[in-house]
N, C-alpha and C positions, 0 to 999 in steps of 0.2 A: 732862336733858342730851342723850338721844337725839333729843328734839325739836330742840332747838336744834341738833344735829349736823346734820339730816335738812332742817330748814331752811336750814341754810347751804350746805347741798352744793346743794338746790334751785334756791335765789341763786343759785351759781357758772357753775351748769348754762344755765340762764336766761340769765348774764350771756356765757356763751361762747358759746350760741346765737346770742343776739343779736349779737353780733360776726360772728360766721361769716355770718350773713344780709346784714350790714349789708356787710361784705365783698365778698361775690358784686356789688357793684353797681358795683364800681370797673373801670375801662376804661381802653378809651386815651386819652380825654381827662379822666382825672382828675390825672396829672401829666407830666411830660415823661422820670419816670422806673421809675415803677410796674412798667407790664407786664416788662422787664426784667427783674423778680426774682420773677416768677411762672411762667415757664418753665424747661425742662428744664436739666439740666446739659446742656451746647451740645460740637460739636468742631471748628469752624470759626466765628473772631471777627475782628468789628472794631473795633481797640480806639485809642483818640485821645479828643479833647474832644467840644464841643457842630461842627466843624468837620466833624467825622467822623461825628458823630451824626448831621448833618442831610443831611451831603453825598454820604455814599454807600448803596446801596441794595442789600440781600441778594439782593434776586430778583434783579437784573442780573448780579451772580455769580455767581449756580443755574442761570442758564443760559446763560452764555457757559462756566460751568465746568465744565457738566453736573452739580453736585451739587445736593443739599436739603438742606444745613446751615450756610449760608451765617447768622451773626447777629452783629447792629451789638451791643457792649457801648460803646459811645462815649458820653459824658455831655457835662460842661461844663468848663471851663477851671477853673471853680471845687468844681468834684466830683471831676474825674481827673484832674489832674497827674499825670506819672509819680511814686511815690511810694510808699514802705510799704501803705497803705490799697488806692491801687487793685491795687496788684501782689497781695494776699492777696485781691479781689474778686475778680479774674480767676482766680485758684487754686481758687476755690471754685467758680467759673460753667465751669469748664473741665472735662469730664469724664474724669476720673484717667487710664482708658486709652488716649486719645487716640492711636490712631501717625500718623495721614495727615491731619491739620488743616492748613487755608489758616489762616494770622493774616495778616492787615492793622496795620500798625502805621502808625498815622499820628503823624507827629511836625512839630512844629514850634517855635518860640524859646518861645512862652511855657508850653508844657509842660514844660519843665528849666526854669522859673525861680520865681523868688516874690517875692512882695511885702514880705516879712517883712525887717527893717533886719538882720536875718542871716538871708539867704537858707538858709544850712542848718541854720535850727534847728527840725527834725523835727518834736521835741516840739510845738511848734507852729503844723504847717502845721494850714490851717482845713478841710480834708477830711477831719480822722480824726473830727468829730463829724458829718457830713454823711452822706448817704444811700448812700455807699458802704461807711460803717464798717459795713451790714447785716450779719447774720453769715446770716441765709439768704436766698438769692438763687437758691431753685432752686421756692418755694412756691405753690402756690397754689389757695385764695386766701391771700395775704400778710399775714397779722394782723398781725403783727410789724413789716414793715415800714409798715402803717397807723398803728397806735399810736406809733409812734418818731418816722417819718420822712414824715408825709404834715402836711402844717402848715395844714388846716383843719380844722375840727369834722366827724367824721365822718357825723354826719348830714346834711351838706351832701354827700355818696355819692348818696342820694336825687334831689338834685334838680341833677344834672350837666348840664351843658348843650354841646351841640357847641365848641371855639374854634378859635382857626383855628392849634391844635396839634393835630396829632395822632400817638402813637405808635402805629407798630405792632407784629402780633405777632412778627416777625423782628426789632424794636429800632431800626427804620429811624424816624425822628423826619421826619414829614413835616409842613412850616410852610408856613400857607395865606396871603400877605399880599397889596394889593395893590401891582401891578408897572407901574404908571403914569410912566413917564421923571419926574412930581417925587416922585411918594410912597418910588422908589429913590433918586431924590437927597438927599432929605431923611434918609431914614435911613441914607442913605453917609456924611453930612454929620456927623450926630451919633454915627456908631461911630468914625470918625476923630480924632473931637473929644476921645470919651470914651480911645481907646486915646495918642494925644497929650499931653493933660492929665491923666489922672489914671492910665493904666497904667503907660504908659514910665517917668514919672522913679519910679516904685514900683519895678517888677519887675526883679527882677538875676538872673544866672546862678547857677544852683544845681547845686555839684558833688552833690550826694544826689541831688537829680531825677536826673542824668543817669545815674547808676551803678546806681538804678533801672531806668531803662528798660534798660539794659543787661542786669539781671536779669531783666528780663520778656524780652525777646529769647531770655537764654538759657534761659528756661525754658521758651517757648512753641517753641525749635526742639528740644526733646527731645519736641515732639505732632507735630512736622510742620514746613510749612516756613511761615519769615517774611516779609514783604514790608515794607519801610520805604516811605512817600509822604510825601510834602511836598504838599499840596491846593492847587489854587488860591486864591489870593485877590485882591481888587483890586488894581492897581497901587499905590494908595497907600496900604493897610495890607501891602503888603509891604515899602514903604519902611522903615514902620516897625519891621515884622516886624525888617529887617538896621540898623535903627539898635540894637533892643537886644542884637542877638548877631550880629555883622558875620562871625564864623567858625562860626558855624553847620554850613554843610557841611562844614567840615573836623572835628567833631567828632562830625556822623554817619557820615562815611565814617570813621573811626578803627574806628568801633562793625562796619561792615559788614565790615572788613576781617579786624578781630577773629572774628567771630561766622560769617563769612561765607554772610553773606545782602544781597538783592538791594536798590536803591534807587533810585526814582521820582519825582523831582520835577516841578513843573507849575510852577516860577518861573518860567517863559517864555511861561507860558500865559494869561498872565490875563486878556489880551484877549478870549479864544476863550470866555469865560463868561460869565453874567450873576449877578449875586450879590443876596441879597434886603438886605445893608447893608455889604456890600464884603467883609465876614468871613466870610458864609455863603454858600454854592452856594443859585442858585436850583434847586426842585425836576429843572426840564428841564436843565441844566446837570449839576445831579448827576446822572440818570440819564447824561447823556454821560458827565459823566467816569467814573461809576462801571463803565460799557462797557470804558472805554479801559485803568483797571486791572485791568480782568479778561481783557481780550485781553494785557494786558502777563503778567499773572501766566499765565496759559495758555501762553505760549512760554515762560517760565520752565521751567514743569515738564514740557513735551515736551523741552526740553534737559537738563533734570536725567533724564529715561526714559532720554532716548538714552543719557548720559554710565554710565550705570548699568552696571556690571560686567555681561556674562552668567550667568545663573544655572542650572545644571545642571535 
C-alpha cells in the first residue's frame, strides 16, 4: 500500500511538473488571450471588446499620462460583452485597493446587445463558458487557464511559431496584416458583409448588458475615474453600428449623467483613420487615436485637480 501511495504521489508530481514545464513556453503568440491572465492584479484598465483590444495602446497612455500602469483587459465582442462574466473578470483583475485608477470604458451598440432570440436571457449568454469565466486571471504561468481554456493540444506550446497576432505584455493586441488598398478592401468588404447578413438581423438590444455596464462604471469609479469612448470605425460599419441601436447616445449619456463621468466619441472621425477591415484601428491609427484619448483624459483630470476643494 505504501508503495502504491509513493508511486502515485511520484505520478502526480511528474504529472505537475510536467505541466509547469510545458507552460513556461506559452507567449504572446500563443493566443490572443493568454498573457492577460498571467499578469499582476492591474490598477489602470482598458476595458471594451476585440475594438478596444486592438485599437488602443498602454504605452501611449504611460506617457502622455505620465503613468506605468496603463493595461488593455479588452478581448472580443464574443468574450466581453458587458455582462455578469466579464464584470466579475474585471473584479478579480482589478486590484482591491485601487483609489487613483484611469478606466477606459469603451462601449459601443454591440456590446449591450445579443444574439440570443431573448436578448436577456443571461443564463445563456455564450461568455459564461469562454475564457473570461477564468476564475484566475492574475497567474503565472497559467495552468489553469491552459487546461480549460487554450483549445489546442498543449504540446503544440513547443512548437509556437510567430503569426501575425501578437499579444502583449501590457494587453495591447497588436495585428500584423497586410495594408495594400485591395487586401483593406477585401477584408472591409467581407466584415461588412458578415456584420449585414449575419449580425444585425441576430443582435438585439439587451437591457442586462446595459445595467451591466452600468455596474462596471459604478464599480470601477469607486478605483478612480472613468472614461467612456465610442472608437472609430469605418463609415460603413457605423452605418450599421446606428441601424441596430439608432439611440445609442442617448443611452450612454443617460449612464454619464447618472454616474457622472466623462464621454468621447470619434463618430465623426472615421475618415481620419485607416482600419485593418473597417472594424478594427489599423495599428498607426491606434497609436493616433490612442494619443488623442490620453490627451483628452489628461484635461479631464487637470479640471478635476483644479475643481478639487483646498485641502488644509
Amino acid at each position: 500500500m505504501k508503495k502504491l501511495l509513493l508511486f502515485s504521489g511520484v505520478f502526480a508530481l511528474l504529472i505537475i511538473i510536467s505541466l509547469y514545464v510545458i507552460s513556461l513556453q506559452a507567449n504572446g503568440f500563443t493566443d490572443p488571450f493568454y498573457l492577460r491572465f498571467t499578469t499582476p492584479s492591474q490598477t489602470s484598465l482598458i476595458i471594451g471588446t476585440s475594438r478596444a483590444a486592438q485599437g488602443l495602446q498602454p504605452a501611449e497612455f504611460n506617457k502622455i499620462l505620465g503613468r506605468e500602469d496603463m493595461f488593455n483587459y479588452a478581448f472580443t465582442l464574443g468574450q466581453s460583452p458587458f455582462g455578469q462574466t466579464y464584470y466579475e473578470s474585471i473584479k478579480r483583475k482589478l486590484k482591491s485597493d485601487t483609489k487613483d485608477g484611469i478606466f477606459i470604458v469603451c462601449i459601443d451598440p454591440w456590446s449591450i446587445s445579443s444574439d440570443l432570440k431573448n436578448p436577456n436571457d443571461s443564463a445563456n449568454f455564450q461568455e459564461i463558458n469562454l475564457a473570461l469565466a477564468c476564475k484566475f486571471v492574475n497567474l503565472n504561468p497559467n495552468i489553469f487557464y491552459l487546461l480549460q481554456y487554450y483549445n489546442r493540444p498543449l504540446v503544440d506550446l513547443f512548437y509556437q511559431e510567430p503569426t501575425n497576432m501578437l499579444l502583449h505584455q501590457d494587453g495591447w493586441l497588436e495585428v500584423n496584416v497586410a495594408m495594400g488598398k485591395g487586401s483593406q478592401k477585401n477584408r472591409l468588404d467581407s466584415k461588412i458583409e458578415e456584420y449585414e447578413t449575419q449580425n444585425l438581423p441576430k443582435f438585439k438590444y439587451s437591457e442586462v448588458r446595459y445595467r451591466y455596464l452600468a455596474r462596471i462604471i459604478s464599480y470601477l469609479s469607486k478605483h478612480g475615474h472613468v472614461y467612456l469612448v465610442r472608437l472609430p470605425v469605418h463609415e460603413k460599419m457605423l452605418e450599421i453600428d446606428n441601424k441596430l441601436m439608432p439611440d445609442f447616445n442617448k443611452k450612454i449619456n443617460t449612464l454619464c449623467q447618472k454616474y457622472r463621468v466623462n464621454y468621447l466619441s470619434f463618430e465623426l472621425n472615421s475618415n481620419d483613420c485607416i482600419y485593418t477591415d473597417g472594424n478594427h484601428l489599423w495599428k498607426n491609427s491606434g497609436r493616433m487615436v490612442s494619443q488623442k484619448v490620453a490627451e483628452w483624459v489628461l484635461q479631464q483630470e487637470k479640471l478635476y485637480q483644479k475643481n478639487q476643494p483646498n485641502r488644509p
